[in-house]
Backbone as CSV, one residue per row, in Angstrom:
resi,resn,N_x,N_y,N_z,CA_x,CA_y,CA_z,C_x,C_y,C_z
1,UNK,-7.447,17.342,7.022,-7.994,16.995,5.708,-6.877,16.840,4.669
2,UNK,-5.808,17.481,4.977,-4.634,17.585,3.481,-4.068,16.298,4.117
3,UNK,-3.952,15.546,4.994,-3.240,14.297,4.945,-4.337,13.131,4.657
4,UNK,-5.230,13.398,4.882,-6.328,12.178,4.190,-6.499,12.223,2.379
5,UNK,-5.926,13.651,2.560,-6.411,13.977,0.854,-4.822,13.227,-0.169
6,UNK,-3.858,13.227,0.923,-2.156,12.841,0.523,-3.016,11.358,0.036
7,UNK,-3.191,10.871,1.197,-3.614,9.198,1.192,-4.470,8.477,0.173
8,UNK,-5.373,9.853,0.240,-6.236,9.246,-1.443,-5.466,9.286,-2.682
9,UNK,-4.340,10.268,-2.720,-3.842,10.455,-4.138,-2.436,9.439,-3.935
10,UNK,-2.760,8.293,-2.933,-1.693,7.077,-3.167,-0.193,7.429,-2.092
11,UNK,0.027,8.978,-1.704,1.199,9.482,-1.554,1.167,9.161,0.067
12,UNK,1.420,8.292,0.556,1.827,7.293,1.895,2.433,8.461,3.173
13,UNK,3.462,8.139,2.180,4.466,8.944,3.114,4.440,10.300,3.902
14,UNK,4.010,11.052,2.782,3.712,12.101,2.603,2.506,12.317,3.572
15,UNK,1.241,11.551,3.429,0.263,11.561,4.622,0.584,11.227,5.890
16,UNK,1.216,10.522,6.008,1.966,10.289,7.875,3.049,11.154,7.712
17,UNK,3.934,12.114,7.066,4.186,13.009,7.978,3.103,14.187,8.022
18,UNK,2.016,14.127,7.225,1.138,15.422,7.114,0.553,15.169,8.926
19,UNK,0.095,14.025,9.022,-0.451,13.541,10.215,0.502,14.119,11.568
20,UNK,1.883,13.519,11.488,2.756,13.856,12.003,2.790,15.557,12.613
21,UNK,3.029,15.963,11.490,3.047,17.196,11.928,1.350,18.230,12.608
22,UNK,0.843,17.763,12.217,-1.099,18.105,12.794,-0.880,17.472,14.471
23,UNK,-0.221,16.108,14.550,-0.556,15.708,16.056,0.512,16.575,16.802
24,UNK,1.664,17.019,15.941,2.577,17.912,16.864,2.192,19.259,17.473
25,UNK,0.942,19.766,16.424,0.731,20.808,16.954,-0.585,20.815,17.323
26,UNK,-1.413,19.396,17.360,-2.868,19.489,18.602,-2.637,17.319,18.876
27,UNK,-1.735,17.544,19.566,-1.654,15.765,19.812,-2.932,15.164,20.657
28,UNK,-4.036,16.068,20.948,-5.093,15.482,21.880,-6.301,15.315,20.235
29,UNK,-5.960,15.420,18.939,-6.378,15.075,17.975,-6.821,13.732,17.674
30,UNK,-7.592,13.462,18.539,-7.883,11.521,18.265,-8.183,11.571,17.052
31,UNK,-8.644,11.972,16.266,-9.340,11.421,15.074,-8.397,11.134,13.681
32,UNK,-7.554,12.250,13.887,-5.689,12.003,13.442,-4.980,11.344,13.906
33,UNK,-4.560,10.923,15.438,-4.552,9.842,15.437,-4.801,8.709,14.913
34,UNK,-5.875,8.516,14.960,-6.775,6.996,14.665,-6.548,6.522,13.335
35,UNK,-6.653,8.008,12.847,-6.532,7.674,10.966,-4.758,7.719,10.666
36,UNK,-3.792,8.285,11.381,-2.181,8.090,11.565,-2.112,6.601,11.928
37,UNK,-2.386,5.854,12.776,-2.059,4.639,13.334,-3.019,3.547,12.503
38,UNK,-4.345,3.939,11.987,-4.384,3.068,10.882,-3.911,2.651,9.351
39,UNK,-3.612,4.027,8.638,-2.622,4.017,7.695,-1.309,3.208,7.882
40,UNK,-0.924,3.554,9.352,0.671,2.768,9.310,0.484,1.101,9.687
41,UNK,-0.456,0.750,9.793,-0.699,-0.446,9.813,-1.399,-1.579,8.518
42,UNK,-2.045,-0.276,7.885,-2.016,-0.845,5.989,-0.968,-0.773,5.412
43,UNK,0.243,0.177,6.032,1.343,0.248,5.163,1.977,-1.005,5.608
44,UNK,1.921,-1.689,7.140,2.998,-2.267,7.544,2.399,-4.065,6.613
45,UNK,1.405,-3.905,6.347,0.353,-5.057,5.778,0.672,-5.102,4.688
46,UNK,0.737,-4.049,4.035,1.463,-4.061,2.253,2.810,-4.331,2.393
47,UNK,3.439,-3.971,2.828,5.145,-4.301,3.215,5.066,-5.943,3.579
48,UNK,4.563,-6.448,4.372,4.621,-7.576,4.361,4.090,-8.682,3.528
49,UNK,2.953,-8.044,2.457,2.478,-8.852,1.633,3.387,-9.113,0.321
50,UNK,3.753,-7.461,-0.043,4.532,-7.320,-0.926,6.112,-8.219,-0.993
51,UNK,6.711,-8.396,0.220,7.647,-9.612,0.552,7.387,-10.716,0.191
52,UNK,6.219,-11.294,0.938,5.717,-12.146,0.396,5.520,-13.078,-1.096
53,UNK,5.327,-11.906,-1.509,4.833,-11.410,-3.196,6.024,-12.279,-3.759
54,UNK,7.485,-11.449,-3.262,8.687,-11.508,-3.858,9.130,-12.732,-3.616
55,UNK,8.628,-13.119,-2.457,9.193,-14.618,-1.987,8.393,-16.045,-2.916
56,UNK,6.886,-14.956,-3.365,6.411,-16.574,-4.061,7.043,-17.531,-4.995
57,UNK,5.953,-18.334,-4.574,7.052,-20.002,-5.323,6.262,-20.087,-6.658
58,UNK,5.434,-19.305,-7.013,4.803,-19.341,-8.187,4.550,-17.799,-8.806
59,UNK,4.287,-17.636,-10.081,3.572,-16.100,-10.410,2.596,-16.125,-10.050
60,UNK,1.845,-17.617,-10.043,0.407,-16.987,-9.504,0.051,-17.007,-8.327
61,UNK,0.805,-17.078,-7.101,0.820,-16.416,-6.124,1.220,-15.657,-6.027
62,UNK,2.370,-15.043,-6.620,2.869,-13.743,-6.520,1.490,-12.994,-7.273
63,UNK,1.149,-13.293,-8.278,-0.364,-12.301,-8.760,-1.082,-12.282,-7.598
64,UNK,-1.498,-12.794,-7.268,-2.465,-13.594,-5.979,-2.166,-12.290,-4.905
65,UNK,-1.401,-12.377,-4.798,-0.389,-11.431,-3.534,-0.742,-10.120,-3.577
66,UNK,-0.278,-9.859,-4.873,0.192,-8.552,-5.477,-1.391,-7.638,-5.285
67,UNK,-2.479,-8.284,-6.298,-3.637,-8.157,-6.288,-4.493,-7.672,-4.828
68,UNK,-4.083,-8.452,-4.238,-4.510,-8.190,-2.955,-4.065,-6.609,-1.975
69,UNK,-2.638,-6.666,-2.482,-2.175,-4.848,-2.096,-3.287,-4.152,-3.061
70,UNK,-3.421,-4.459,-4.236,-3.515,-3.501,-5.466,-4.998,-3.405,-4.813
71,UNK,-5.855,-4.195,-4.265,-7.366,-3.675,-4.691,-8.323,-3.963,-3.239
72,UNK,-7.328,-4.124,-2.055,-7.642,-4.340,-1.097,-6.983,-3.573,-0.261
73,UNK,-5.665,-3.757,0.003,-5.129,-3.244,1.305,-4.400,-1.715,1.236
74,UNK,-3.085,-1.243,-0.129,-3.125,0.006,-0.231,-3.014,0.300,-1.607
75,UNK,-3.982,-0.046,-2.128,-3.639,0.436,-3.783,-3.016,1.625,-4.222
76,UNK,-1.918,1.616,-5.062,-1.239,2.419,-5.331,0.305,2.253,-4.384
77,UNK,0.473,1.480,-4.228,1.622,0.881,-3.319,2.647,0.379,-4.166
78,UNK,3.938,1.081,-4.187,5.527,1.014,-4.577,5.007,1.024,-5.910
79,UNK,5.515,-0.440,-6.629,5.329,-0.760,-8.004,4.302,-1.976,-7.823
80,UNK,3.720,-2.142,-7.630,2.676,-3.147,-7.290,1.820,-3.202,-8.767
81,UNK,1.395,-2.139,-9.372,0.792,-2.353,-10.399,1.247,-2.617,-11.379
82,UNK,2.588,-1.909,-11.482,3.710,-2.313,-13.157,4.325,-4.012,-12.366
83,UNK,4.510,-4.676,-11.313,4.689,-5.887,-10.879,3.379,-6.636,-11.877
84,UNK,2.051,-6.426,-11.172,0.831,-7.030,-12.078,0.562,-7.339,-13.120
85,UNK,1.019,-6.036,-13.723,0.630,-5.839,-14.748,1.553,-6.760,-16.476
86,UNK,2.803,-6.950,-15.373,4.121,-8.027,-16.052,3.741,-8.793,-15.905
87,UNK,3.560,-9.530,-14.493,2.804,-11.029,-14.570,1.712,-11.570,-15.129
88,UNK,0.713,-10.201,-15.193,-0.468,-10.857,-16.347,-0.288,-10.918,-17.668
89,UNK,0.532,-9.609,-18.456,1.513,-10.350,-19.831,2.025,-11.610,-19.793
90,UNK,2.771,-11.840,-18.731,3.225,-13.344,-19.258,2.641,-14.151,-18.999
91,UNK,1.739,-14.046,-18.164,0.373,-14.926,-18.108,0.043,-15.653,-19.525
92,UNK,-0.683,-14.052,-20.012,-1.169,-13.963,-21.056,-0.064,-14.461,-22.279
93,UNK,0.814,-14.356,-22.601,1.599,-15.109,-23.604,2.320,-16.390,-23.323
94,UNK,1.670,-17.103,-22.219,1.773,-18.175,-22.239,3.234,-18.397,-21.883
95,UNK,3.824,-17.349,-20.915,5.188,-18.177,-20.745,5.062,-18.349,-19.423
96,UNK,6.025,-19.226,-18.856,5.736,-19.626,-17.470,7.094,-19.404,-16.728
C-alpha cells in the first residue's frame, strides 16, 4: 500500500523502489508485481512522450504532447506542468 500511496502523491521513483523492495522480501507478490511493471511502463510512455514534446516542430504540439503526460498517462511527471503552463502564456499573449 505505501508504494501505491508514493504513486498517487506523483513520487515515481520512490514507488518502484517501494515496490522493489516488497518483491525482495515476498517476490511470489503478483499483485506488486503487476502494479511494479505497470508503473514502469507509464513511466517509460511519459519519457518518450515528453522527448517528443521537446522535439516538437510546433508549441502546439508540444502542448498537445505535454497535455497528454499531464492528464492521461503520468500526471505529475518532471516539469510537465510548469512546461504547460509557459506554453499556454504564450499562447495566450499571442506570441508565437
Amino acid at each position: 500500500e505505501a508504494a501505491r500511496a508514493l504513486a498517487r502523491d506523483h513520487k515515481y521513483d520512490e514507488a518502484i523502489a517501494k515496490y522493489d523492495e516488497l518483491l525482495a522480501r515476498a517476490p511470489d507478490y503478483e499483485e506488486a508485481s503487476v502494479d511494479r511493471d505497470t508503473l514502469l511502463e507509464f513511466l517509460d510512455l511519459a519519457r518518450e512522450t515528453y522527448e517528443a514534446a521537446l522535439r516538437a516542430a510546433s508549441d502546439e504540439e508540444a502542448e498537445h504532447l505535454f497535455s497528454q503526460i499531464d492528464e492521461i498517462i503520468l500526471p505529475g511527471y518532471r516539469d510537465v506542468a510548469e512546461r504547460l503552463a509557459s506554453l499556454r502564456a504564450k499562447k495566450g499573449s499571442g506570441k508565437r
